[in-house]
N, C-alpha and C positions, 0 to 999 in steps of 0.2 A: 482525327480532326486536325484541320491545319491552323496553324496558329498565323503563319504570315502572311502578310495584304495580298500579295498576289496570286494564291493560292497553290504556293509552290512548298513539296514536300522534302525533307530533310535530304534525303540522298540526291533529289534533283540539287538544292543549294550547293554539294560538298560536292560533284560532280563543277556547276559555275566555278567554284572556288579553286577548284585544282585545274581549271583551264586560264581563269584568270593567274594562278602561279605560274604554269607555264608559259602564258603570254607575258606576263611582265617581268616576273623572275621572281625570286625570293627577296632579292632586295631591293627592288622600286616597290614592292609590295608598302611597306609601311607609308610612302608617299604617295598613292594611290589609293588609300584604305583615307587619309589625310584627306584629298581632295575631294572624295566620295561626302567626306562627314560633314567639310565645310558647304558644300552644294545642298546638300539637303538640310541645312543650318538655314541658307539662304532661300531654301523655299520655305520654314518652317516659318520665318520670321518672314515673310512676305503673305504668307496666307494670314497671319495673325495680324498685320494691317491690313488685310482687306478685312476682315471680320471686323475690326474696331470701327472701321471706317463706317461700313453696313449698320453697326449698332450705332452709332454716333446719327449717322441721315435716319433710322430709323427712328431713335429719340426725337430727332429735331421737328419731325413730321408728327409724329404720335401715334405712332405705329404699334408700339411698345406693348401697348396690352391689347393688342389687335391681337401681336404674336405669342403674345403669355397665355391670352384663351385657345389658338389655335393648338399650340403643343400641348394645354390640357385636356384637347379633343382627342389628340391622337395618343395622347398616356391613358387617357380611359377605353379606347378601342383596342391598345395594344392589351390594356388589362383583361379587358373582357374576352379577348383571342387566345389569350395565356389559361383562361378561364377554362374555358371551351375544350381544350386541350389543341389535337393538331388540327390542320385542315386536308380533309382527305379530297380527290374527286374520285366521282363519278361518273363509269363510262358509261 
């Protein structure tokens, strides 16, 4: 099972990782590992005001438990699917 977002598996990563040494070196490495952490810093905190933002117009409007019953639709289908067990098709 892969564990990371992109569906990239351990040898492929250490394979990146020893092209990226070769490309930068071993010692730009730590200021590249730096700048990698700080960008996805800056998206992590950008997507978290857009969410605040969305909840925020959503309160404002009355959305709120429009979206509280909608996700307890899809927690009880997803329950009931887990229920079920898999879903196979048929040819």
């Amino acid at each position: 099972m892969n564990v990371y977002p992109l569906f990239i598996s351990v040898p492929e990563v250490m394979i990146i990782g020893l092209v990226v040494i070769l490309v930068f070196g071993a010692d730009k490495l730590p200021e590249v590992m730096r700048g990698i952490a700080k960008a996805m810093n800056s998206v992590r905190h950008a997507t978290d005001d857009i969410k605040n933002e969305i909840s925020k117009s959503a309160d404002e409007h009355g959305f709120t438990e429009d979206v509280k019953k909608i996700n307890s639709q899809i927690k009880e289908v997803k329950d009931q699917i887990e229920e079920s067990g898999s879903i196979k098709r048929k040819f």
